[in-house]
N, C-alpha and C positions, 0 to 999 in steps of 0.2 A: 535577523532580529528586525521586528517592524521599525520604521521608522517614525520619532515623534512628530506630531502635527502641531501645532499651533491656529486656533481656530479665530478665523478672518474676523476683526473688533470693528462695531459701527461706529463712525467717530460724529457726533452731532456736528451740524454746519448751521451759524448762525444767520441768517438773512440779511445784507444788507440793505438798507431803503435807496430808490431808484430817484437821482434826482428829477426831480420837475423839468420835461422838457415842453418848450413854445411850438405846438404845432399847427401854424396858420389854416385860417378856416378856409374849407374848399369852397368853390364859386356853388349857387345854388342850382347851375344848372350840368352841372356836374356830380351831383351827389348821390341819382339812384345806381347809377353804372358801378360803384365801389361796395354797396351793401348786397347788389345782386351777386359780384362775384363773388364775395365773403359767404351769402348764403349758399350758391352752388359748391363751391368747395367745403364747406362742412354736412354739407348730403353725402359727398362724394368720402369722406373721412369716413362716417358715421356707417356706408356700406361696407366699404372696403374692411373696417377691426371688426364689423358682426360676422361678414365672411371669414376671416380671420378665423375667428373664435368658436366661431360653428364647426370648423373641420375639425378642430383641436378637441371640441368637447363632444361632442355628438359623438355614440360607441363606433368603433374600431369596421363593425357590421356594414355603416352606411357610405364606407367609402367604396371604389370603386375596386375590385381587382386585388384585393388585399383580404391574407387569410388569415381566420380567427381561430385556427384549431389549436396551433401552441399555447394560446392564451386560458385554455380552459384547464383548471386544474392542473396536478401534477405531470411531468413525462408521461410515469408509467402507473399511473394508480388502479390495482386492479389486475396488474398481472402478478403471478406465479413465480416464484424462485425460489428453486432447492441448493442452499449454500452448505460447503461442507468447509466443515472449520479446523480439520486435523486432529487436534486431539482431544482433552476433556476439559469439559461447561465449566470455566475458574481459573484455570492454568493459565500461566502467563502468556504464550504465543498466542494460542487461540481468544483470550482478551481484547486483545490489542486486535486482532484480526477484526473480531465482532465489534468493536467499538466501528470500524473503519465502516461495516456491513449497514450498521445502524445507521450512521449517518445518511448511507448515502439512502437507506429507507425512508426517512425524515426530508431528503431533499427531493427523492424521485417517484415515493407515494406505492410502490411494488409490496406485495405480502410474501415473507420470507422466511423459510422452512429450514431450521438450525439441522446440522445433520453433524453427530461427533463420533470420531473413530478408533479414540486411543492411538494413532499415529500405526494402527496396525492396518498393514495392506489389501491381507485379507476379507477385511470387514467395511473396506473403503468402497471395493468391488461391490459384495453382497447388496452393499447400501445403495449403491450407484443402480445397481437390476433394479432394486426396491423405487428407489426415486421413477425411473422410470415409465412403471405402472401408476404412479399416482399421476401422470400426462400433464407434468407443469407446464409454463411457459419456456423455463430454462433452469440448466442444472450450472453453478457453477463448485465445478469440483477440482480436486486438485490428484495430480499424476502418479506418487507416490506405486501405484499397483504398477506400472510399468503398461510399454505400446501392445503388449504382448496379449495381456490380461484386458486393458480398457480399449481397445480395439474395437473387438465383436461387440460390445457392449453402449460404446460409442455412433457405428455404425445404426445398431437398431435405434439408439434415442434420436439421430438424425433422420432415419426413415420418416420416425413418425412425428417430424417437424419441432421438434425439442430444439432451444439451441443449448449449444453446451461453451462453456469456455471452462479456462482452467488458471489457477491462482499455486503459487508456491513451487510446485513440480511442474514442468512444461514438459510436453511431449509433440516433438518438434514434427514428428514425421505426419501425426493425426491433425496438430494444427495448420498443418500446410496444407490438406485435404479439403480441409473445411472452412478455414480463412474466408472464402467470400461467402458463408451462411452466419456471419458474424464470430468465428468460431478462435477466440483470441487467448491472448496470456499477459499476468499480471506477478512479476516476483522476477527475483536473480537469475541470471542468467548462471545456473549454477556450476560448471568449472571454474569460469571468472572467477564468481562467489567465492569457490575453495583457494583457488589459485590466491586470489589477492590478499587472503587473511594467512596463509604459510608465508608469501612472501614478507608482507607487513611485519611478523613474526622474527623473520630471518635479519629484516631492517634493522628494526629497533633493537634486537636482544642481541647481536653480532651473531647469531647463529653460525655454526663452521662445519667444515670437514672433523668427524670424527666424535659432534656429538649425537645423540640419542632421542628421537623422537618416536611417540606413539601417537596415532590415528584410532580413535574411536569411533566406527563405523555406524551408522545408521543401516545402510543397504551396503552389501557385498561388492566391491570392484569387478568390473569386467576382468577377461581373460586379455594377458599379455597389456596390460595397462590401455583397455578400451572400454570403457564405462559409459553406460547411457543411464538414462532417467533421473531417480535421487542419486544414485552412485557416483553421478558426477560431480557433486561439490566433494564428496571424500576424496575422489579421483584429483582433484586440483590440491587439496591440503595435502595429498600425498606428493602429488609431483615438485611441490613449491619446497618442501622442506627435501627432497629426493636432489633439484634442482643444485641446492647448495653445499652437497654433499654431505648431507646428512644418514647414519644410519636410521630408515625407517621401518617402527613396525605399526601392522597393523592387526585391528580387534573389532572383529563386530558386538554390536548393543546388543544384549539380551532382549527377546520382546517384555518381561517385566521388565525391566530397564526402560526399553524404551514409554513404554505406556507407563509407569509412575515410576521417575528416577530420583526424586527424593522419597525416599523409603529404605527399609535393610537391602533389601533388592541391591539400593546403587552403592549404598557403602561396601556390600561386600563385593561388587565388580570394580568397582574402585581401586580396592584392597587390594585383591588380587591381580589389578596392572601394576602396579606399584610395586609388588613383591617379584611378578614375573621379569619387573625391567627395573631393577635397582642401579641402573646408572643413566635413568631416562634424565631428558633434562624437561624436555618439552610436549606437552599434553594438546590435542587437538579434538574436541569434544565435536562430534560432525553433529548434533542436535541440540536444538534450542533450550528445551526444557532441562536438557543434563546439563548445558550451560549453566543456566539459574540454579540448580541445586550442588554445581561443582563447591561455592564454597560452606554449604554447610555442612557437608556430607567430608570434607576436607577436615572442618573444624572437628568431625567428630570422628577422626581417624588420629587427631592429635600433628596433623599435619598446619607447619609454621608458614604464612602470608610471606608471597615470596620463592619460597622454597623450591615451586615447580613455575616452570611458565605454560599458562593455561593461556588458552584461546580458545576460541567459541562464537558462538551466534546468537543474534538478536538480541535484545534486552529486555528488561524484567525492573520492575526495584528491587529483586535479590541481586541479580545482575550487579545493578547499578552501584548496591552496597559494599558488591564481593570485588568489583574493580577500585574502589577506592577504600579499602583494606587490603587490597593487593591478593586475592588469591585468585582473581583471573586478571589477567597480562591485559588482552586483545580483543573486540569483541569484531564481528563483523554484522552491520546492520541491515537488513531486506526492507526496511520500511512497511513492516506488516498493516500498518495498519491502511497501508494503500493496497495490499493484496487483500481488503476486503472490500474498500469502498470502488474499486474499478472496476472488478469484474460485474457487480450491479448495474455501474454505469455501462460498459459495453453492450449486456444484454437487452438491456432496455434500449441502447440506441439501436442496434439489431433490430429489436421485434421493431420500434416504431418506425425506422428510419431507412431500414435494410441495411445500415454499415455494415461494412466488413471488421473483419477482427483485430485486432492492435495489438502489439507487441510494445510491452511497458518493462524495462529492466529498472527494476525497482534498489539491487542491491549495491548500493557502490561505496557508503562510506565508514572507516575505522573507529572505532570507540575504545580509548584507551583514558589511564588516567591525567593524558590532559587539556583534551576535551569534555569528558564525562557530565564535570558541573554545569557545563554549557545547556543541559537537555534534562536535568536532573525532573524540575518541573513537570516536562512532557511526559516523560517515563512515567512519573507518579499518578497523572491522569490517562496513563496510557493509551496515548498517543503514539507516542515512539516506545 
């Protein structure tokens, strides 16, 4: 919380009058010696504050050794970025994202090519080839397709002097390649991510040996519990609740689901975890947007606040609502709205500056109900 200021009060000072002091008259042949010095020392005044003041004022150009190129305009006014914002133009993750993109457009003067994908992998690809061909300055995309798929695809937009970073999904082994082309990451370090929101989960609610938890998967788990790319924040929600001996299952997202989960779509996947595991206790939503629609899609299964413990990602105002009515537990926050205004800032410092890439883990704090009212505000202007 900022801190209040209190702004510095002129206080008037009234003048006192200076008594009449007796200063005996000098001999007359003494007298020019003391008005010559007086007047050489106020030449010597009178050069000394115009120099002063000359350097201070006169532009920035006529000094000596000193450069004027920062000073002109924005950072990057003028360059090119293809931003990709996850899912679709309104929905709450991608909001918050763009709010963050905006800004730092408004700070750093770049022109900015919204690119949305339903949170579907496939078309995150297509779109990345697509961006490509239009020969931006820089693509900032996010990982979701896996090293597999944006690889080849990475490689040629770096041939052809593209920079590319990535926001949301990191892809640790591409970003290592390319780190000193500016080639950086902005968002959770997502096991962490999972990890820490099953544990928080296991904290707060006494979680134990013997009950019953469901994973609601985004992307598929690796083989023998080895997970890369998005799979790894499921991979942590699993292990964290597996960790305390808990029975866990898991369920991947439908793609209608994932692309619009407030709709019949998610009540009936909903439905149907609910009925498959009638002794679950605890619900682990691996995506944001099924986060935000867990509690209306709840209300309209006739399921009671409380009744299940949810947990989930990022926040929303349904979010915001659904946890202080109590139909989500937990939330864990990535601070999306830094995973849009950073990766702007990287590339621009890139193109102008050559940095290299930065690694920003954006996701570390829990949102439950008793914190929540603390940020309720931000959320509402999504921000957070």
């Amino acid at each position: 919380m900022p801190e209040d200021t209190v702004p510095a009060q002129t206080v008037p000072v009234t003048a006192q009058p200076t008594p009449a002091a007796t200063i005996p008259s000098p001999k007359k042949a003494n007298s020019k010696l003391p008005m010559f010095v007086l007047l050489a020392f106020l030449v010597i005044v009178i050069v000394a504050v115009v120099g002063v003041g000359a350097y201070f004022v006169l532009p920035l150009g006529s000094k000596t050794n000193v450069s004027t190129t920062a000073t002109q305009g924005k950072l990057c006014t003028g360059m090119k970025i293809v931003y990709f914002a996850g899912g679709n133009a309104g929905e709450p993750v991608p909001s918050v994202i763009t709010n963050g993109v905006k800004q730092a457009q408004s700070d750093l003067g770049p022109n900015i090519e919204y690119v949305y994908s339903g949170w579907l992998t496939d078309k995150m690809a297509l779109q990345f080839k697509d961006a490509i061909a239009e020969k931006p300055d820089a693509i900032a995309m996010m990982g979701h397709p896996g090293s597999d798929i944006m690889g080849p695809l990475i490689d040629e937009a770096e041939r052809k002097g593209i920079i590319v970073t990535l926001q949301n999904v990191d892809l640790q082994d591409i970003r290592t390649k390319y780190i000193a082309n500016g080639f950086g990451y902005a968002g959770a370090d997502l096991y962490k991510f999972g990890l820490g929101l099953s544990q928080g989960l296991v904290r707060k609610f006494g979680l134990k040996s013997g009950d019953e938890g469901v994973v609601l998967l985004a992307a598929a788990l690796g083989p023998n519990g080895v997970s890369t790319g998005r799979a790894l924040m499921g991979q942590g929600d699993y292990d964290g609740l597996k960790q305390a001996g808990l029975t866990v299952h898991t369920e991947l997202i439908p793609d209608a689901v994932n692309n619009t989960p407030d709709s019949p779509a998610g009540d009936a996947f909903i439905k149907s975890i609910l009925a498959k595991y009638p002794k679950v206790k605890v619900i682990i939503d691996d995506h944001g947007e099924l986060t935000a629609a867990m509690g209306p899609i709840l209300k309209r299964l006739g399921v009671k606040p409380g009744e299940y413990i949810v947990g989930g990602y990022d926040l929303s105002p349904k979010t915001v609502t659904d946890i202080q009515e109590g139909y989500v537990a937990m939330v864990k926050d990535q601070e999306l709205y830094l995973e849009g205004y950073l990766p702007i800032l990287q590339v621009c410092l890139a193109k102008k500056y050559q940095f290299s890439g930065l690694y920003i883990d954006t996701g570390v704090g829990l949102v439950d109900s008793t914190n929540v009212n603390q940020i309720v505000n931000l959320v509402k202007d999504q921000i957070r």
